[in-house]
Backbone as CSV, one residue per row, in Angstrom:
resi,resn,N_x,N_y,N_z,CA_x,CA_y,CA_z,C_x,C_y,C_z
1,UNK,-103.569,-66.017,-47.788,-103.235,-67.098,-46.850,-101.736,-67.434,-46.872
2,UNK,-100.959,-66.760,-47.801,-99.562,-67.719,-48.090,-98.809,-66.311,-47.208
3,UNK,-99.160,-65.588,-47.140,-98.166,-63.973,-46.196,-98.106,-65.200,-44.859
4,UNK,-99.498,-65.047,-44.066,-99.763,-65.592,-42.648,-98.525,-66.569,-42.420
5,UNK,-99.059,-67.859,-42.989,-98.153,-69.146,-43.354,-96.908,-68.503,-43.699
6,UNK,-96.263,-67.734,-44.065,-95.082,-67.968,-44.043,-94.307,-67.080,-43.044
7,UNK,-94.745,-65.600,-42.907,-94.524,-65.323,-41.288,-94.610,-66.662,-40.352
8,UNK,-95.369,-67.262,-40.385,-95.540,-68.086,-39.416,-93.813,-69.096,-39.378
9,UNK,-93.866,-69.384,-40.632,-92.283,-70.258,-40.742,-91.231,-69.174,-40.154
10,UNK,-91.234,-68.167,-40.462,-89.976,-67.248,-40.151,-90.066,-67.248,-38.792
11,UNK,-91.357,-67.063,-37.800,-91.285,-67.205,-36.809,-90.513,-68.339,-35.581
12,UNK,-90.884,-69.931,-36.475,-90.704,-70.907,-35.910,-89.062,-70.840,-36.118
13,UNK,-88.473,-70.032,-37.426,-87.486,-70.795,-37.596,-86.384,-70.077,-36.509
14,UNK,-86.893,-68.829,-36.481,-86.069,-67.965,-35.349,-85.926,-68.213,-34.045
15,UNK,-87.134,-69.079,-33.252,-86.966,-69.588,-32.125,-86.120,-70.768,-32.175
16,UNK,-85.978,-71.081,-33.209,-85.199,-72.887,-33.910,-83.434,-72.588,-33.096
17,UNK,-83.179,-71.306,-33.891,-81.904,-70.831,-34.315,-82.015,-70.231,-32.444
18,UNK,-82.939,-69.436,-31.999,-82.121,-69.007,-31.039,-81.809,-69.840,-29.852
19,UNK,-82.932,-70.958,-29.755,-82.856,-71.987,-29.095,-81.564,-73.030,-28.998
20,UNK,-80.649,-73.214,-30.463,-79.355,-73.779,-30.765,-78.352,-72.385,-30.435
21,UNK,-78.307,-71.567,-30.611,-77.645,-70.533,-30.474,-77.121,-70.479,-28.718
22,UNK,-78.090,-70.825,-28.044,-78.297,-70.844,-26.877,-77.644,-72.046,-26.129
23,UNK,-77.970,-73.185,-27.016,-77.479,-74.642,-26.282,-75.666,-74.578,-26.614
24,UNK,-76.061,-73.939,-27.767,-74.387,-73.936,-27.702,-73.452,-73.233,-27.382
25,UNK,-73.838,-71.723,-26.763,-73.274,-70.939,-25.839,-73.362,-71.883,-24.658
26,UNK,-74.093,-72.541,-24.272,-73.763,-73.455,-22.956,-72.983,-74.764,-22.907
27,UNK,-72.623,-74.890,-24.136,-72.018,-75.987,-24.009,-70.397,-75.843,-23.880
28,UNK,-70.382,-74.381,-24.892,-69.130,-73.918,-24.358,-68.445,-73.644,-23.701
29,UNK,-69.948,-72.865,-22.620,-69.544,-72.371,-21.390,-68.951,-73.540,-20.241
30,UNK,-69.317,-74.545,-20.192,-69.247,-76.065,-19.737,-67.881,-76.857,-20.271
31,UNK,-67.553,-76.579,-21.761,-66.187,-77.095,-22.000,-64.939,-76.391,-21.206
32,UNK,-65.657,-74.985,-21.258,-64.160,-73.854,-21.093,-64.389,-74.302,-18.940
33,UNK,-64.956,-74.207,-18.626,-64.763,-74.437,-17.131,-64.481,-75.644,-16.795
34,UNK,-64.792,-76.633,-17.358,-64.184,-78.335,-17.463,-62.353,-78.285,-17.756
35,UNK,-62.436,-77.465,-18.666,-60.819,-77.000,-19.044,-59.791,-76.561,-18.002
36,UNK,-60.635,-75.874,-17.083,-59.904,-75.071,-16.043,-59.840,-76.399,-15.124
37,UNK,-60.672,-76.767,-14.913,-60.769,-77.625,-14.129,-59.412,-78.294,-14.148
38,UNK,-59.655,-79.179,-14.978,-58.445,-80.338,-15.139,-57.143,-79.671,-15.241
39,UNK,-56.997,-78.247,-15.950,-55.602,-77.928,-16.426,-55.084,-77.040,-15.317
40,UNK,-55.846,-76.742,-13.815,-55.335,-75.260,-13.743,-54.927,-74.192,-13.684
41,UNK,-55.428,-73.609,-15.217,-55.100,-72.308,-15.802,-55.440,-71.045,-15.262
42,UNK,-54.614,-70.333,-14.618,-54.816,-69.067,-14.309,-54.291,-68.000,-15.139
43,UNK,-54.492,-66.228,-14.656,-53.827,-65.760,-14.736,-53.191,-64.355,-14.449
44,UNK,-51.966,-64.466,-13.910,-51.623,-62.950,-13.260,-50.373,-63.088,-13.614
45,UNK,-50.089,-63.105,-14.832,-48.669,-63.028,-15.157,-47.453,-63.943,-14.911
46,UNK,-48.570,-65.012,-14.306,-47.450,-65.623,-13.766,-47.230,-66.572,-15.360
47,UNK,-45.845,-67.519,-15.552,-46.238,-68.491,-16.775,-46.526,-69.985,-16.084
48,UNK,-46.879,-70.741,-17.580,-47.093,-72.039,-17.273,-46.271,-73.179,-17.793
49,UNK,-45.733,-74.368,-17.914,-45.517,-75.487,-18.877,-46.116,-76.189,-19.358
50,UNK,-46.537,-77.033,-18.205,-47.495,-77.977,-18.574,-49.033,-77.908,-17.453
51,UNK,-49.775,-78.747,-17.905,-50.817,-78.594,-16.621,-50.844,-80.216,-15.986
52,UNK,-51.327,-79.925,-15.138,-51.495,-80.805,-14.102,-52.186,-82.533,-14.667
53,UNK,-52.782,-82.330,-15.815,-53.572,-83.120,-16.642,-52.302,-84.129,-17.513
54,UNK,-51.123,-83.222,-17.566,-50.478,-83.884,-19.190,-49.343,-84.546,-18.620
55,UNK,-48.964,-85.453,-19.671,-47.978,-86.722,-19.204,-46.617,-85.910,-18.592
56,UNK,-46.057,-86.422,-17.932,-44.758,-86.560,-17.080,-43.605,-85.644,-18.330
57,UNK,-43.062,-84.432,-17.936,-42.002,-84.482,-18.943,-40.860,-84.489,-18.641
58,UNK,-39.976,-84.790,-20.015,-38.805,-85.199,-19.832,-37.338,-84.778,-20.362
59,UNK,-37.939,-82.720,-20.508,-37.172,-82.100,-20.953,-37.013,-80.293,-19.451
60,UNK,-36.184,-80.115,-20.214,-36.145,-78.961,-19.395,-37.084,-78.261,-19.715
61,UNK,-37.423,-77.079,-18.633,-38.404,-76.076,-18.901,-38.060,-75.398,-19.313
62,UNK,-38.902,-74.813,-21.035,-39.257,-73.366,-21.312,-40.152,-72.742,-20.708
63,UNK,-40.160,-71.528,-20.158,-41.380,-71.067,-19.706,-42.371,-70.535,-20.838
64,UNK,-43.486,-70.551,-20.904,-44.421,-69.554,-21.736,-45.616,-68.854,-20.801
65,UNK,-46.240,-67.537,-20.865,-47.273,-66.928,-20.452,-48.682,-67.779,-20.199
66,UNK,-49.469,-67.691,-19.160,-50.417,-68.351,-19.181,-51.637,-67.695,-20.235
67,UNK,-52.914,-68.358,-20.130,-53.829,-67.370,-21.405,-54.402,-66.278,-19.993
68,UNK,-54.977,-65.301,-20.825,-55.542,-64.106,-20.575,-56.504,-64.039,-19.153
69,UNK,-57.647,-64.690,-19.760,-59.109,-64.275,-19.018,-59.487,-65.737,-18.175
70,UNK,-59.599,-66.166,-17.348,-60.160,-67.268,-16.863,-61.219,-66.390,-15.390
71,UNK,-62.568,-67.633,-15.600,-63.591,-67.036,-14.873,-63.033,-67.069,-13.292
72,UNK,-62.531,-66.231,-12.237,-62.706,-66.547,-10.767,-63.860,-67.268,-9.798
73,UNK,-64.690,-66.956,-11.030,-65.909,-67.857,-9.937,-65.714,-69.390,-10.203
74,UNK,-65.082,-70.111,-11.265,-65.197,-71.565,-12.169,-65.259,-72.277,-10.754
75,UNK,-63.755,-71.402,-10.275,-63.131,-72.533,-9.454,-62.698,-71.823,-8.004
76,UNK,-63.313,-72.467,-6.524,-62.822,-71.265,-5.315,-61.426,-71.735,-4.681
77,UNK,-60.705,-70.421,-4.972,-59.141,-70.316,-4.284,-58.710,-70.178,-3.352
78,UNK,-58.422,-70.852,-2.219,-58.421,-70.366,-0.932,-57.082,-70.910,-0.033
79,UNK,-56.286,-70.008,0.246,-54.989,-70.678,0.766,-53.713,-70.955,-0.208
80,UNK,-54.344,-70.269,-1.730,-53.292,-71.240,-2.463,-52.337,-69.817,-3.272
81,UNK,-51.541,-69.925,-3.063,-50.918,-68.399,-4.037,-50.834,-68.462,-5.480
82,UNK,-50.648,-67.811,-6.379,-49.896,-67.909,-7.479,-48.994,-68.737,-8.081
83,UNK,-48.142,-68.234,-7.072,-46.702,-69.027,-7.088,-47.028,-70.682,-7.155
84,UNK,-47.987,-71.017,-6.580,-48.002,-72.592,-6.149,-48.683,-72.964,-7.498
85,UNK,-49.206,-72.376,-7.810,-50.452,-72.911,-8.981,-49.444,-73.095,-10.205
86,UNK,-48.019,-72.170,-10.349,-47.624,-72.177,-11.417,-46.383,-72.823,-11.623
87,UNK,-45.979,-73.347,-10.252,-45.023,-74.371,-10.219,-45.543,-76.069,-9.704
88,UNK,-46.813,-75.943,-9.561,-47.259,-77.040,-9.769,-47.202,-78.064,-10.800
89,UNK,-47.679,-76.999,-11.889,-47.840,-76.717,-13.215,-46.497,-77.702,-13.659
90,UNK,-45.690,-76.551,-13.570,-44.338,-77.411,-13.770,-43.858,-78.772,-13.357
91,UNK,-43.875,-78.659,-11.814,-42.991,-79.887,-11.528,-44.682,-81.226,-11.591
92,UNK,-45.985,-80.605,-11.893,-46.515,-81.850,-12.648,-47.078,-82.674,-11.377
93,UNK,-47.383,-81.631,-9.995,-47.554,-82.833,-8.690,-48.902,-81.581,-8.308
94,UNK,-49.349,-81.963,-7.717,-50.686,-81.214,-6.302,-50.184,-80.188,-6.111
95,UNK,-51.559,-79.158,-6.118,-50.535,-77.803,-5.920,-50.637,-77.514,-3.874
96,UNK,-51.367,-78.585,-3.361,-51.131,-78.835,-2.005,-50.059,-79.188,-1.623
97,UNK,-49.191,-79.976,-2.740,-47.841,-80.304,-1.798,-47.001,-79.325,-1.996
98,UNK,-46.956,-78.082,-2.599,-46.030,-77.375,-2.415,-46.426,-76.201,-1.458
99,UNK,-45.589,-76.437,-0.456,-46.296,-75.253,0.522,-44.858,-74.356,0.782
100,UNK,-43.632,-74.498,0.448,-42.514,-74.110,0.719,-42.322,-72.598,-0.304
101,UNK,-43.660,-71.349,-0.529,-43.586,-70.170,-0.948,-42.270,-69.684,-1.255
102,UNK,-41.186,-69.974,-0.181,-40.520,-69.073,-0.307,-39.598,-69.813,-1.224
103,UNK,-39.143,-70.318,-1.119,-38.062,-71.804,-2.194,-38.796,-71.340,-3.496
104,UNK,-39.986,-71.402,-4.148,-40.671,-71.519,-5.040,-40.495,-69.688,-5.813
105,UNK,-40.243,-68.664,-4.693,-40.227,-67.324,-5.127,-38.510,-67.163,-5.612
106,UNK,-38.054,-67.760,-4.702,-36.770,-67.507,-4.780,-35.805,-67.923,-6.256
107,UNK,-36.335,-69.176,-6.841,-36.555,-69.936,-7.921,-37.016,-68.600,-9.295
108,UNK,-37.964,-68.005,-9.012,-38.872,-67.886,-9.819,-37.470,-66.164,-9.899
109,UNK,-36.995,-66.155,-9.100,-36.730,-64.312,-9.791,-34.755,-64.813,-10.220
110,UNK,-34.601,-66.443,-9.764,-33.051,-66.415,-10.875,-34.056,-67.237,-11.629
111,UNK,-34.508,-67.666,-12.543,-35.264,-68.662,-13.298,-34.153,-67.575,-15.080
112,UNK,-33.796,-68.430,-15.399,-32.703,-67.881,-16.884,-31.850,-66.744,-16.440
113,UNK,-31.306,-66.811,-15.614,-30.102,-65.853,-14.979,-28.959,-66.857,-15.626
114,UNK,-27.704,-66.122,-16.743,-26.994,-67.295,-17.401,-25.877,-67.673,-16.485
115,UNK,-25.781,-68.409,-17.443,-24.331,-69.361,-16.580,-23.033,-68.530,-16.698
116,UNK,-22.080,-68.385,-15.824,-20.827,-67.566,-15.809,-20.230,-68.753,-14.580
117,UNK,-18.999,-69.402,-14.936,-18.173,-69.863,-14.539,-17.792,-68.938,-13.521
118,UNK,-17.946,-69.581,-12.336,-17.510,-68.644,-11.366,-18.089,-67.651,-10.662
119,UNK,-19.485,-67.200,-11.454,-20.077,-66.363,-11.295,-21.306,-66.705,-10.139
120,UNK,-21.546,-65.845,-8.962,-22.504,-65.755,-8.032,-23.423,-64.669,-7.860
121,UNK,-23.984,-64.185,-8.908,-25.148,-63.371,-8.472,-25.599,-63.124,-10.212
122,UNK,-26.881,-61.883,-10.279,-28.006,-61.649,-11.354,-27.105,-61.158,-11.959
123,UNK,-26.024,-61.538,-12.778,-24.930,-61.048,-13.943,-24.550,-62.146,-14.825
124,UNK,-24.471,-63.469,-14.055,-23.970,-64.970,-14.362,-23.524,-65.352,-12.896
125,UNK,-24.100,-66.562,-12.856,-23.599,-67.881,-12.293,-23.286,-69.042,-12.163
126,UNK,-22.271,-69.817,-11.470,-22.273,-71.239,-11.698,-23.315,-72.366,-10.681
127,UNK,-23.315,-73.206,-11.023,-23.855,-74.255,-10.504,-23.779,-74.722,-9.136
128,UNK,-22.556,-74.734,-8.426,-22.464,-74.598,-7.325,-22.673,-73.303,-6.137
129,UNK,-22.291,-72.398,-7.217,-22.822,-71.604,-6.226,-24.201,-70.970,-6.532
130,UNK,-25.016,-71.428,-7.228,-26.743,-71.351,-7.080,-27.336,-71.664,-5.912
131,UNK,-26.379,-73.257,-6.064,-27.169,-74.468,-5.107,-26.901,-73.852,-3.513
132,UNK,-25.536,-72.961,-3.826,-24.974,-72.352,-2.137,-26.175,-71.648,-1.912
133,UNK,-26.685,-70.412,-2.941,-27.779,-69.477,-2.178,-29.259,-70.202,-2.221
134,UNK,-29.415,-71.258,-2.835,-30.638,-71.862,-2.538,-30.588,-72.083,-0.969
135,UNK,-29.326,-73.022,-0.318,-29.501,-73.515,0.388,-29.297,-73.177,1.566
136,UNK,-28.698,-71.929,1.422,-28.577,-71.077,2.239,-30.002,-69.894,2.844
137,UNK,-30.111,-69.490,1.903,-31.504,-68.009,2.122,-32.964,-69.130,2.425
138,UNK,-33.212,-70.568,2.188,-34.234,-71.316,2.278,-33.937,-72.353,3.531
139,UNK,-32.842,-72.803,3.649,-32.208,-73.500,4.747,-31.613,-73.453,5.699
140,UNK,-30.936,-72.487,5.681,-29.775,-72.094,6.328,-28.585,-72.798,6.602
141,UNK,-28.178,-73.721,5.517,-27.053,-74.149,5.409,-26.098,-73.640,4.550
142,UNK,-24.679,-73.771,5.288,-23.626,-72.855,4.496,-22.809,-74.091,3.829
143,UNK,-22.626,-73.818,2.541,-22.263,-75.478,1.812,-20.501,-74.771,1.103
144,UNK,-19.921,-75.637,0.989,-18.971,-74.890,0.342,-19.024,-74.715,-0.828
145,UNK,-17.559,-73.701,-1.401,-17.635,-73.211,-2.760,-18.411,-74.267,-3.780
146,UNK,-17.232,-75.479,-3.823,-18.107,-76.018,-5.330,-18.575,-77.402,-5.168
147,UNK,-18.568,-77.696,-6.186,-19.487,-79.219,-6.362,-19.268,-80.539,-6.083
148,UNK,-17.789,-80.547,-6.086,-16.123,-81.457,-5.327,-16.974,-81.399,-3.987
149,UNK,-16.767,-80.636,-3.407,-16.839,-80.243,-2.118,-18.156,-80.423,-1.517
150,UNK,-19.011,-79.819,-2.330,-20.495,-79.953,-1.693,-20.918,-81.721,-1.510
151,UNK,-20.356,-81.967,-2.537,-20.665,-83.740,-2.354,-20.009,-84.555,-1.460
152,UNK,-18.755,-83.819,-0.952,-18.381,-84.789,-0.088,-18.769,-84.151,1.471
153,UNK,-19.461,-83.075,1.306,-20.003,-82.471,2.789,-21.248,-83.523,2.668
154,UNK,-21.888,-84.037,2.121,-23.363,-84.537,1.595,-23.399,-86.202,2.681
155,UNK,-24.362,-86.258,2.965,-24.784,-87.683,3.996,-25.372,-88.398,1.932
156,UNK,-25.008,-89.180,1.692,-25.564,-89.801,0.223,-26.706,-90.554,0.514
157,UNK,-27.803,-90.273,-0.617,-29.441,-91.048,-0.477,-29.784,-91.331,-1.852
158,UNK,-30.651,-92.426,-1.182,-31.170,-92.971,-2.947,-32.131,-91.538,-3.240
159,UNK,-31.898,-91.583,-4.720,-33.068,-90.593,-5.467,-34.592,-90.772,-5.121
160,UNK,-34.349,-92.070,-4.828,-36.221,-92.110,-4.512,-36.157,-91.744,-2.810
161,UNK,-35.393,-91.096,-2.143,-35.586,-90.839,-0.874,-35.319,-89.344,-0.327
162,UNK,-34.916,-89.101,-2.179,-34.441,-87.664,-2.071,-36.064,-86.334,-1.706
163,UNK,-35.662,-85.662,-1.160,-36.508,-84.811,-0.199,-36.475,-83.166,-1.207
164,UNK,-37.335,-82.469,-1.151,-37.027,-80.899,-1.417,-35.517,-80.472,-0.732
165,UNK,-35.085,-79.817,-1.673,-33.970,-79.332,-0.720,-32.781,-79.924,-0.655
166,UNK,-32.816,-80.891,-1.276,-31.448,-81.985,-1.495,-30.774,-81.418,-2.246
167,UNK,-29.594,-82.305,-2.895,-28.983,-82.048,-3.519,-28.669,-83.025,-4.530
168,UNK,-28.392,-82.975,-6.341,-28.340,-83.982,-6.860,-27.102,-83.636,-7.409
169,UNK,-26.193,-85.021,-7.532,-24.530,-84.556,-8.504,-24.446,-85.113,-9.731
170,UNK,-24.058,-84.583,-10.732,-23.443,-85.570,-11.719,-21.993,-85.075,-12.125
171,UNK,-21.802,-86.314,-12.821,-20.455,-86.718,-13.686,-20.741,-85.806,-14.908
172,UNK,-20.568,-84.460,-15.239,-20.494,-84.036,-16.366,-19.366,-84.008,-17.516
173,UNK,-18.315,-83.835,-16.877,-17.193,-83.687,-17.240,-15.777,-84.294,-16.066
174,UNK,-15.855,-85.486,-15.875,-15.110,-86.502,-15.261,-15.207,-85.708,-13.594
175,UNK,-15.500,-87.182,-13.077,-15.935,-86.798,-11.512,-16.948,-85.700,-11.261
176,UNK,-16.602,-85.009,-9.990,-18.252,-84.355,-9.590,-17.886,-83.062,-10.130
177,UNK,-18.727,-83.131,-11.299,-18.738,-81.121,-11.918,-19.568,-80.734,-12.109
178,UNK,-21.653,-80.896,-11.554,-22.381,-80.483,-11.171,-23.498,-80.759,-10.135
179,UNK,-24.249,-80.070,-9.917,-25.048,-79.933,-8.859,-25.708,-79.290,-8.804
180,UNK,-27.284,-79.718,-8.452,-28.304,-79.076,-9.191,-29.554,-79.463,-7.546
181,UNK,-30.438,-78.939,-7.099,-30.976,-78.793,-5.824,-32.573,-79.421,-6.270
182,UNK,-32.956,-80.602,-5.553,-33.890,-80.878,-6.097,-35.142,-80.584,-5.357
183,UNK,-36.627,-80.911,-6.477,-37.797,-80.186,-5.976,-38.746,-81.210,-5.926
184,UNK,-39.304,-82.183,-6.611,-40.040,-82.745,-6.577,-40.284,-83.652,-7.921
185,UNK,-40.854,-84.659,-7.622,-41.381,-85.669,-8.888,-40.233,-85.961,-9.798
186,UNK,-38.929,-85.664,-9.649,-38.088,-85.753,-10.546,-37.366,-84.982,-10.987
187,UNK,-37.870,-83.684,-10.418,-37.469,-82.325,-11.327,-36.284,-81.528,-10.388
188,UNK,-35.397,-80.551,-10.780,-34.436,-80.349,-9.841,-33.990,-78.701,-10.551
189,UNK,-33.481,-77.758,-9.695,-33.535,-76.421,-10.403,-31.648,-76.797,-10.302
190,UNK,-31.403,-75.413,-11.392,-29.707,-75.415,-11.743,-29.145,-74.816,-12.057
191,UNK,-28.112,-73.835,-12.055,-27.314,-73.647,-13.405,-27.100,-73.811,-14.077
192,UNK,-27.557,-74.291,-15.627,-26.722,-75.114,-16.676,-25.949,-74.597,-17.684
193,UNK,-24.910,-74.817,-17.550,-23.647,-74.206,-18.755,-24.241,-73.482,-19.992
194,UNK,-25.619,-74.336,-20.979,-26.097,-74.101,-21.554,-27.358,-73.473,-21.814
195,UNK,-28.553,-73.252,-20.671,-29.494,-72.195,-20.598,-29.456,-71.403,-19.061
196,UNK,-28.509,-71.383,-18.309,-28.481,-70.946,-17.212,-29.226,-71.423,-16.353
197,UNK,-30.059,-70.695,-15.391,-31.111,-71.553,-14.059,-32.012,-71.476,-14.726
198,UNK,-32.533,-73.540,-14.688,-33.380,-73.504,-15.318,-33.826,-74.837,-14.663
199,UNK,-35.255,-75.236,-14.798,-35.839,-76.682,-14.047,-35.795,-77.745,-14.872
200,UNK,-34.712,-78.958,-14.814,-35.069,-80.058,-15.673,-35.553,-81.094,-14.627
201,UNK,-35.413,-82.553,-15.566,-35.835,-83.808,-15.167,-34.708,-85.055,-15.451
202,UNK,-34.853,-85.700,-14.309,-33.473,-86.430,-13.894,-33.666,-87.394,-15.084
203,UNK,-35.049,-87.842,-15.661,-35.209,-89.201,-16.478,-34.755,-88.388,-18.109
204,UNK,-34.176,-87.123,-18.475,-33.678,-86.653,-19.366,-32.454,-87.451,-19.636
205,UNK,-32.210,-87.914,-21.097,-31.406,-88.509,-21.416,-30.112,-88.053,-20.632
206,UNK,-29.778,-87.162,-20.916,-28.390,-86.323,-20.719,-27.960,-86.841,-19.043
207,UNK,-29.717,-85.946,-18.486,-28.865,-85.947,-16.569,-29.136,-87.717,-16.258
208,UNK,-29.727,-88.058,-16.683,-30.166,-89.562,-16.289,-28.687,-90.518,-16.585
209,UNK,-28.093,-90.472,-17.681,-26.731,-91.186,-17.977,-25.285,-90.383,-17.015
210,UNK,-25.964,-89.586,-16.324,-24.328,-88.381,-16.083,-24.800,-88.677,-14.110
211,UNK,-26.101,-88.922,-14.272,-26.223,-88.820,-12.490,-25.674,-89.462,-11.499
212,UNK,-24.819,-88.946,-10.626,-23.846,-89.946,-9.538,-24.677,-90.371,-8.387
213,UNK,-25.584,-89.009,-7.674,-26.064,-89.034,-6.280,-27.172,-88.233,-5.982
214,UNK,-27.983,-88.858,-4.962,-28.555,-87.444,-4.063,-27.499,-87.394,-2.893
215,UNK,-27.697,-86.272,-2.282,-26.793,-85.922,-1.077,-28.232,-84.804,-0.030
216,UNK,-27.600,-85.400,0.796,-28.203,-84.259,2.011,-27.523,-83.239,2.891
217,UNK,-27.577,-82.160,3.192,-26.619,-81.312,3.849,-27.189,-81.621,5.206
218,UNK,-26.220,-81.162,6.229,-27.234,-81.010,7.301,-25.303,-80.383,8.108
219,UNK,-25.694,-79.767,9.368,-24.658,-79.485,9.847,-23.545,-80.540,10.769
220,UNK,-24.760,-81.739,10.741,-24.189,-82.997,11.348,-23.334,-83.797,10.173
221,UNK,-23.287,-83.402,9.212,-23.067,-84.301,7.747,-21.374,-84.243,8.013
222,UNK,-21.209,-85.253,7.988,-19.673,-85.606,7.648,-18.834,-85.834,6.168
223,UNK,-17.570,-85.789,5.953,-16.956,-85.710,4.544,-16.754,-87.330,4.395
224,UNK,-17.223,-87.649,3.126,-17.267,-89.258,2.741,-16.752,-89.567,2.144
């Protein structure tokens, strides 16, 4: 009688185990798509910073790789590129409001191209003339050489009225000695002396104490 009876336990205990085995493959399965949800994580090479979920930041961007494997079915994609999902990411807003692909590609292939005084193209460049081929190949405005200049071509706007595509100046080194093209929520792409083109945030100690203006180009814009 004690064989029966205790097959019998081994039996119960195996349905025990596969039954938990089971709840908790689903529970996982339920965390990891909840994850996507809130953060979203893709991936095709593109990288990420932050996700859409995490507080406001208030440093420049490092880029890092997104993770590996995420399910295509979690979540349906329709209308939305790459590109948008992963600068969303960044500048930390709806990946509906960025619909401007091409600004966002154009960004993405000088993104750590270094700084060279003087310099205008994938060897080194400066700051003003970044902001020239942003605003040029996305706008079609022709701005002059430097940053003196670009600011006083500029119609001046409060920061909170500032638009994609603007332009922001600061006082780096007495009067106007940079200029940096802004994108959204705060964030603005650049040249910087010290990591080359790269995306910071105006509420950063540094640009926040040094910031003079937004400016707008337009071909109607007069010198101020």
């Amino acid at each position: 009688m004690k064989k029966p009876f205790f097959y019998f336990i081994l039996i119960n205990l195996g349905l025990c185990v596969n039954i938990f085995a089971q709840t908790r493959k689903d529970d996982i399965k339920d965390k990891k798509e909840l994850k996507f949800l809130e953060d979203i994580e893709i991936n095709k090479n593109y990288p990420k910073i932050i996700s859409s979920s995490s507080k406001k930041s208030t440093r420049s961007i490092k880029i890092t790789p997104l993770i590996e494997d995420v399910s295509s079915s979690s979540v349906e994609i329709e209308n939305t590129t790459l590109i948008q999902f992963k600068y969303a990411q960044i500048l930390d807003v709806e990946v509906e409001l960025l619909k401007n692909n091409k600004l966002y590609l154009l960004i993405d292939q000088w993104l750590d191209t270094r700084y060279s005084y003087g310099g205008s193209d994938k060897s080194g460049i400066d700051c003003s003339s970044f902001a020239g081929i942003v605003e040029k190949e996305i706008y079609d405005h022709d701005l002059p050489r430097n940053s003196r200049q670009q600011y006083r071509a500029c119609e001046k706007i409060s920061i909170a009225d500032a638009n994609e595509g603007d332009l922001v100046f600061f006082n780096t080194r007495g009067g106007v000695s940079h200029v940096g093209v802004y994108l959204a929520n705060g964030y603005f792409v650049h040249a910087s002396t010290s990591s080359g083109v790269i995306i910071s945030n105006l509420e950063e100690n540094y640009y926040k104490d040094r910031f003079l203006s937004a400016g707008r180009f337009s071909t109607e814009s007069k010198e101020n």
